[in-house]
C-alpha positions, -999 to 999 in steps of 0.1 A, spaced: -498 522 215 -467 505 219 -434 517 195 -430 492 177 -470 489 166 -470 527 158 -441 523 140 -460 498 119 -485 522 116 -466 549 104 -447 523 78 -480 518 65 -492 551 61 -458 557 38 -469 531 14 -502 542 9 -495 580 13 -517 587 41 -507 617 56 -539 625 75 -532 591 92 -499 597 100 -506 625 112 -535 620 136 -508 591 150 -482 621 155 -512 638 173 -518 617 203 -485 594 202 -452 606 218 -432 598 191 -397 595 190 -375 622 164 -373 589 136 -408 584 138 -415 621 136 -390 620 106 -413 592 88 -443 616 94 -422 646 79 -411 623 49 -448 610 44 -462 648 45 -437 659 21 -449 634 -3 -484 642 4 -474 675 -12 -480 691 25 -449 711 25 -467 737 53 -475 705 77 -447 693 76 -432 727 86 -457 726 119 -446 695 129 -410 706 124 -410 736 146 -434 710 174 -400 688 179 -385 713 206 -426 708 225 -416 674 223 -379 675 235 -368 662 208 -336 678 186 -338 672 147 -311 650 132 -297 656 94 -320 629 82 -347 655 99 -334 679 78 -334 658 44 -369 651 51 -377 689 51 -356 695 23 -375 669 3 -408 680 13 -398 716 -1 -402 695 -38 -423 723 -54 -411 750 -34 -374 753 -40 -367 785 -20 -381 770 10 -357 739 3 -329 764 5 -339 778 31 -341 741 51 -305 735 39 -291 767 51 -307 762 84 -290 725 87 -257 745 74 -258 769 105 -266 740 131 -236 720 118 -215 756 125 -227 760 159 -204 728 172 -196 703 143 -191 684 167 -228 677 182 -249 696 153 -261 680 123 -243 688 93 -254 684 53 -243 649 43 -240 641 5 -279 631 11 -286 664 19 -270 679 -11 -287 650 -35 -322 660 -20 -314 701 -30 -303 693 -60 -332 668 -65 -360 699 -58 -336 724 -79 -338 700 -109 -373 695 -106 -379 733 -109 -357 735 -140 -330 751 -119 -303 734 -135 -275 759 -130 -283 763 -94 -281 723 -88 -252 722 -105 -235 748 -78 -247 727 -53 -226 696 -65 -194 720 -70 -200 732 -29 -205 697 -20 -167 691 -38 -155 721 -23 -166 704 10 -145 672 7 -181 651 5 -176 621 -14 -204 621 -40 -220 588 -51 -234 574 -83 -266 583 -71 -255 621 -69 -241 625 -103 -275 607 -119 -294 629 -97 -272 656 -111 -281 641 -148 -313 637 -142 -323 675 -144 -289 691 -160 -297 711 -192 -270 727 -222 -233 715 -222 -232 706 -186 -256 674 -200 -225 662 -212 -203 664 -187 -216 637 -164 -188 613 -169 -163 639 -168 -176 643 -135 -173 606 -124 -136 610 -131 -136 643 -110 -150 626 -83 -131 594 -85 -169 579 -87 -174 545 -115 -202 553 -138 -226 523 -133 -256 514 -161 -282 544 -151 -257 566 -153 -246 555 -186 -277 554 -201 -291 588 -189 -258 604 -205 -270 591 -237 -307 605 -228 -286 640 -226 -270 635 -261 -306 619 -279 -327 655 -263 -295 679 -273 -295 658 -309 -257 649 -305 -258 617 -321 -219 619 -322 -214 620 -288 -241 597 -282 -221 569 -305 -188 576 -286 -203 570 -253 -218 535 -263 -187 525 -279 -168 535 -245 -191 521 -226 -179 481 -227 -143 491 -226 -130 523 -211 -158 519 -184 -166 484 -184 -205 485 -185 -220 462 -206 -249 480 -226 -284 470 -226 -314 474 -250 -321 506 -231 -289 518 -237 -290 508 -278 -327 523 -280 -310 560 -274 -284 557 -292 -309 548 -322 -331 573 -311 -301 598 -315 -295 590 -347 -330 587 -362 -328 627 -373 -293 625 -382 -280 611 -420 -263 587 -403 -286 561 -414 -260 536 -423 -249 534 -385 -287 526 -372 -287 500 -387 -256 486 -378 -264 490 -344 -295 477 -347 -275 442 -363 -254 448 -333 -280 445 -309 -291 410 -321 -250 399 -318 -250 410 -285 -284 390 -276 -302 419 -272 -338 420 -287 -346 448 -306 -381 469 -296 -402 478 -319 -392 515 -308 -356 503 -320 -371 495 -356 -392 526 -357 -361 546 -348 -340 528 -375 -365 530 -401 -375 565 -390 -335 575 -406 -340 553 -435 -370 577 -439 -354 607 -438 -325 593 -462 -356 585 -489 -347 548 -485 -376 531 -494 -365 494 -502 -347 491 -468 -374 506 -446 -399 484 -460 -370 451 -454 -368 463 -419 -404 465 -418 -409 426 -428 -384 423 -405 -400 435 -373 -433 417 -384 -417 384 -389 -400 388 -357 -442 389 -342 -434 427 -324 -464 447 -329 -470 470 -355 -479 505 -340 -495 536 -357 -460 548 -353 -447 519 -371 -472 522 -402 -470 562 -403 -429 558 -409 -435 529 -438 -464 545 -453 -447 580 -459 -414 562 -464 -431 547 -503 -454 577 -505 -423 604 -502 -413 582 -530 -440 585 -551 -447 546 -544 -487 554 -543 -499 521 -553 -476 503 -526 -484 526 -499 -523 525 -507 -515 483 -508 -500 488 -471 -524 505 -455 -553 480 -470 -536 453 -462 -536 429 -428 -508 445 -415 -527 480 -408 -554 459 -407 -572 474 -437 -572 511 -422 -575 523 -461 -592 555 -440 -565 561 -416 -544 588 -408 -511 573 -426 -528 573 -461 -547 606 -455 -513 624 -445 -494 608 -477 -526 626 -498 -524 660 -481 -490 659 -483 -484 656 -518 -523 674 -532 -528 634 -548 -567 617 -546 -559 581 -548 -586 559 -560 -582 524 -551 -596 491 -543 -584 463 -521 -557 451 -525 -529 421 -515 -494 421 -501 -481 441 -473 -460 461 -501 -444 460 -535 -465 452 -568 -503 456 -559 -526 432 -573 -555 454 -582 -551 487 -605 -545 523 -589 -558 553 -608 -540 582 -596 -554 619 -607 
């Protein structure tokens, strides 16, 4: 077969994650080191860590010497077996010793991929040792590093993501942004979270997007700071940014909290006038918003009405009766909330 057709081939086989193809085309082909790379790389996703190590040790058979890219494919391969992955990278360490000047040495790749698989096995403290050798090693780390880095970081070092953009002389771009604020929403630092968004149009000159707003909600739905979810959420429309209906449940999830009735039921006119689609979420948050406030009548009235529509057996009523030991006896009713049409007998 000629290299260019297997090549095809082998392209093929990485789409569709055939690594039995690949490699009965590594089998009877002579393939050159890239396309034995592709194999490596396709194996590894396979989840065929101990293949891809066969093939590995089959390139000096073949008279053919690995290259770093040979390397990263190992490395990634190692995804679920991290010790192996260190063991890959040492080994690519030691070649680029021998004589730097021929040897393949770790490239900031190399330490993204280790710090990828050390992530991945929740070893967070050991990535991040990884990024301060690849510093120590003059490597100029990308943006791709540090949200690599982010991706998997646990505890205060979250945080410290853009601290390490200015470290590295590296410009925070919209991922990165964003999965800062992911940190702050999962450690519940809603304060942090805030700063960042405001810093983010000018001190870094990113321009946020619904994703970014969405955390930054979500950040401060289990905080008292219900006054500033809202305001971001009226800050989203000035920006021309369309609010989710996962922005509304987070905004109405701290008006909740806060025992707010009035304004979670506006927002909740709000986000059905707007046509986004009521979720379960979405009627659990407005149903135990009037029940926590002993609005029986207007909750029953919800829950019966189009909006839920007419669910009066559904979980959101059910929780609002265990919750508070009431037996609600009603009958249909009209009106998404407020004054019910129809009596309520509570007992």
């Amino acid at each position: 077969m000629a290299k260019n057709a297997v090549t095809l081939v082998l392209e093929t086989c990485g789409r569709r994650v055939q690594w039995q193809r690949a490699l009965q085309v590594a089998q009877v082909e002579a393939l050159d080191v890239a396309q034995c790379t592709t194999v490596l790389n396709i194996c590894g996703r396979g989840l065929q860590w101990h293949i891809a190590t066969e093939l590995f040790h089959q390139l000096p058979v073949r008279r053919l010497r690995p290259t770093v890219v040979t390397y990263n494919a190992m490395i990634n391969a190692c995804s679920r077996r991290w010790e192996e992955a260190i063991w890959w990278f040492s080994a690519l360490e030691k070649r680029g010793e021998e004589r730097k000047e021929e040897r393949p040495q770790p490239s900031v790749i190399s330490y993204n991929s280790l710090m990828t698989v050390l992530g991945t096995n929740s070893l967070w403290v050991q990535a991040l040792s990884v990024w301060q050798q690849m510093m120590r090693e003059g490597l100029q780390p990308s943006v791709m590093t540090i949200s690599t880095l982010g991706r998997h970081l646990r505890g205060p070092g979250a945080l410290r993501l853009l601290s390490l953009c200015n470290e590295a002389d590296v410009r925070p771009d919209l991922i990165l942004c964003n999965t800062v604020l992911e940190n702050c929403q999962r450690m519940l630092r809603w304060q942090q979270a805030l700063a960042v968004l405001q810093e983010m149009p000018w001190k870094i000159g990113i321009t946020p997007d619904e994703v970014s707003y969405n955390t930054a909600v979500n950040a401060l739905e289990l905080s008292d700071a219900w006054s500033t979810a809202v305001q971001l959420l009226r800050q989203m429309r000035c920006e021309d940014l369309q609010p989710s209906t996962v922005t509304y449940n987070s905004t109405m999830g701290a008006l909740k909290k806060s025992l707010l009735w009035q304004r979670t039921m506006s927002l909740w006119q709000e986000l059905a006038e707007d046509g986004h689609r009521l979720s379960e979420v979405t009627g659990d948050i407005a149903v135990t918003a009037l029940s926590c406030s002993h609005r029986w009548a207007a909750a029953v009235a919800l829950v019966d009405s189009q909006w839920l529509g007419g669910a009066s057996e559904g979980p959101w009523v059910l929780q609002a009766w265990l919750r508070h030991g009431t037996h609600v006896k009603h009958s249909m009713r009209e009106g998404p909330y407020g004054t019910c049409s129809s009596s309520c007998e509570v007992r």
